[in-house]
N, C-alpha and C positions, 0 to 999 in steps of 0.2 A: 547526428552521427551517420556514416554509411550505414547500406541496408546490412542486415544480415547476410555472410556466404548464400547460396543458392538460389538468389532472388536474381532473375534474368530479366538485361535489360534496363532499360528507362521505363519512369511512369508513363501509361499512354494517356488519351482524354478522359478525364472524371478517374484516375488512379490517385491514390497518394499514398504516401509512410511517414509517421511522427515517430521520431526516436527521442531518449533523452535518456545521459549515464552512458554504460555504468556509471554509479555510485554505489563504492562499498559492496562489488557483487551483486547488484541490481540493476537489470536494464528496463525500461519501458520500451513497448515498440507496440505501433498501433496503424491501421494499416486499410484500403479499402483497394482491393485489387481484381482482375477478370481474367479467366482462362487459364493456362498454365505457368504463374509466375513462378513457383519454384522447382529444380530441378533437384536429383539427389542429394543431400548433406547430411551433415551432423555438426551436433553442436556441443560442448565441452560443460553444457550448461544445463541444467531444468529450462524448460521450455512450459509456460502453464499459459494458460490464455481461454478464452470465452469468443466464441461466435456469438457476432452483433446481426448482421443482418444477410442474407446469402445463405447460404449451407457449403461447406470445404470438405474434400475430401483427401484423402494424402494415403500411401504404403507405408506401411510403418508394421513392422515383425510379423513380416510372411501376410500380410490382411489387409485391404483396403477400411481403412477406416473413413465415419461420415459423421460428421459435428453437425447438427441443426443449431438453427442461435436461442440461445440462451443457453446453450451445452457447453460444459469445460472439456477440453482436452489440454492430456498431459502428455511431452516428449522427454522421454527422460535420458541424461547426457549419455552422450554419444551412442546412440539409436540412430541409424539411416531412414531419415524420410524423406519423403516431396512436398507437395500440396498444389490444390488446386479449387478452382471454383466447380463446384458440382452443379451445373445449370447455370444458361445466359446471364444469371445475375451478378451485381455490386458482389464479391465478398469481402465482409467489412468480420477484423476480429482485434481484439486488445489480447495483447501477450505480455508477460515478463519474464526475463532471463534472471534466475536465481544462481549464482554458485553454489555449487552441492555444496561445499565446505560450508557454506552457511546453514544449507537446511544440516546438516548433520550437525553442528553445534545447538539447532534450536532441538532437536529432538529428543533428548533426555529431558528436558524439563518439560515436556509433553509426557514422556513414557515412565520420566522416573526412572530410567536405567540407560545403558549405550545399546544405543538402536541401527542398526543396519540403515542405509538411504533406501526410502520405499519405491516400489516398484508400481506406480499406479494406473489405475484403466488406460488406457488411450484417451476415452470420449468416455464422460461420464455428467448426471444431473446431479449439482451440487450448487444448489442456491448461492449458501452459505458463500463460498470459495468466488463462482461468477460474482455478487457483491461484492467479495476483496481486492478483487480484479478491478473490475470498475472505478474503486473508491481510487485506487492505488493514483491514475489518472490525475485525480484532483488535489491529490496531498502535494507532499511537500518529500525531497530528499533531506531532511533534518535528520541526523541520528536515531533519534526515540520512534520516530516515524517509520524508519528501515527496519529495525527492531520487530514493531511489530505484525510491518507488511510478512517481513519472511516466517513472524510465530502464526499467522494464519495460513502463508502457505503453505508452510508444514504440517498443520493440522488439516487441513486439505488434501495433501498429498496420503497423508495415514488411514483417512475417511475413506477413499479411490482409491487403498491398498486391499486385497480380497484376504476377510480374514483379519484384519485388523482393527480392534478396537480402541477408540480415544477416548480418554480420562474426560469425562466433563470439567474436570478440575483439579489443582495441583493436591495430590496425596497429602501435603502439608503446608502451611503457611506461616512462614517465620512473622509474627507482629512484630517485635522490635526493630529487623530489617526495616519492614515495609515506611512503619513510622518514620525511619530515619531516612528514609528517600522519600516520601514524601514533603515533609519539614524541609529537604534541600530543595525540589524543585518551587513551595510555598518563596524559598530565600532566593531563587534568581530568574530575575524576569529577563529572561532569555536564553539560547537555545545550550541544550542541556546534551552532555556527552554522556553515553552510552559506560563509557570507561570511568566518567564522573561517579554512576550512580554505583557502580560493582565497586569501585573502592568507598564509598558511605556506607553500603550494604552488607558487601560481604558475600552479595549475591551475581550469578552472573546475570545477562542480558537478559537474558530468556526467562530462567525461572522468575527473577526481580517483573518482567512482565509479563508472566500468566500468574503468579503467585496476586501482584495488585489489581489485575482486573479481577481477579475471584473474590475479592475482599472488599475496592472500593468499584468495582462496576463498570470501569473505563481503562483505557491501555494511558501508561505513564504520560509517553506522547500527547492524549487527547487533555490529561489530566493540567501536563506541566503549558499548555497553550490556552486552557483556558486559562488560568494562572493568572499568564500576563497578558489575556484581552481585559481580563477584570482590574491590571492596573492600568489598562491602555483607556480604558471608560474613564476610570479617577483623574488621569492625564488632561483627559478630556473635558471632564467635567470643570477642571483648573484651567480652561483654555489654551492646553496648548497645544501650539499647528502641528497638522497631523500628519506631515513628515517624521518630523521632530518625534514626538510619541512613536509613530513605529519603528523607528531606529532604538528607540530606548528600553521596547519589550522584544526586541531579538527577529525584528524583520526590517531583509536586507533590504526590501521596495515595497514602495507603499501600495504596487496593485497587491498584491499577495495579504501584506493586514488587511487593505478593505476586502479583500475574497472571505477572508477565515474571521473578519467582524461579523459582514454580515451573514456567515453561515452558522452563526453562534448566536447574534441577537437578533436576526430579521430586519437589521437595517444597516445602509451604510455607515461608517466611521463619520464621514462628513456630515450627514442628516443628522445622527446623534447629536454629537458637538453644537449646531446651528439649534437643535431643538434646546438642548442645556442653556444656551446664551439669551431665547425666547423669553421676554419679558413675562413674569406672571397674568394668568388672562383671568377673569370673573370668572366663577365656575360656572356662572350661568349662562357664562356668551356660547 
């Protein structure tokens, strides 16, 4: 996608920017840039992102603010800022554009009541948040997946609000719901709507996923793909090619199942497979 408004210019030598999306109010932008590549703007969006390597500095409400990496900063919509590299160096940072409309729907099921959109640090140390940042990079725009990138950015953004405290966990947890959207995601090996799970549930998006990570310990999303790498094994194990198998547990190309194979069992789809077809050996060879 083009850059964002206020990014001046062409990349020069050693610059670059990866975009991808929006998707459903979600943009990835990721970016290694030198000097002063952006001038004043705003943007209609949450701006959250993590300094990688460099140090950025940008005006943002009346104050020079200064990201070291491994720091998040947050721009929250339509805020005037700039940015720029703070020193001769690389500045390398992963950002996501969230629609507020989305963090304000995930936030009741955070707070338990209708929450204002938070206001949070500029620049702030938040492990937690840099992590979800980063991971965002290697998932997947599937539904369940968006879900839960925006319930951790907004659990993020309430953490970097001054004065606001986050529920470790949802005040309640409906069992029959969760039972019944799990049972659905158990019945379809492949990629599962958002909209699917609130009419099984009764629950919306959000609660439906911080309610089953409080309970079964993983987001719906991580739950309903291991799902179908565990019938993509059995596939496998029945010899069949491994196209074929990843079309039939809900991935559209086969680089992407062997990505999330082998970051689930430590090997590729194909090794698997070759190893399952491995003639029995002596246990003592």
């Amino acid at each position: 996608g083009p850059p964002p408004s206020g990014l001046e210019g062409s990349c020069d030598a050693g610059e670059w920017v990866e975009t991808s999306g929006p998707v459903d109010g979600v943009e990835l932008f990721r970016a290694g840039l030198r000097g002063h590549p952006y001038s004043r703007h705003r943007h209609d969006v949450y701006a959250v992102g993590v300094t990688e390597t460099g140090a950025q500095a940008f005006h943002y409400r009346g104050a020079v603010r200064r990201s070291a990496p491994g720091q998040v900063f947050v721009l929250h919509p339509d805020e005037p800022h700039d940015g720029w590299a703070d020193g001769p160096d690389l500045l390398g940072y992963a950002q996501i554009y969230v629609a507020p409309a989305r963090i304000a729907d995930a936030l009741p099921a955070i707070t338990g009541r209708p929450t204002s959109l938070p206001f949070a640090a500029p620049v702030a140390d938040d492990p937690v948040l840099a992590r979800t940042i980063r991971a965002a990079f290697d998932s997947t725009a599937e539904p369940l997946a968006l879900d839960a990138l925006v319930l951790e950015i907004a659990e993020g953004l309430l953490r970097c609000s001054a004065g606001t405290r986050v529920p470790d966990r949802p005040g309640r947890v409906d069992l029959p719901a969760l039972e019944r959207g799990r049972e659905f995601m158990d019945s379809r090996p492949a990629i599962v709507r958002s909209s699917e799970l609130e009419a099984v549930t009764g629950l919306d998006r959000y609660q439906f996923a911080r309610q089953f990570r409080a309970l079964y310990g993983t987001s719906p999303y991580r739950y309903s793909v291991m799902r179908r790498l565990d019938l993509a094994r059995e596939k496998l194990r029945m010899g069949r090619p491994l196209a074929e198998t990843a079309f039939a547990v809900g991935f559209a190309d086969q680089a992407h199942f062997t990505r999330m194979f082998k970051a689930a069992f430590g090997m590729t789809p194909g090794r698997y497979a070759r190893l399952c077809r491995a003639p029995d050996q002596d246990p003592g060879s």
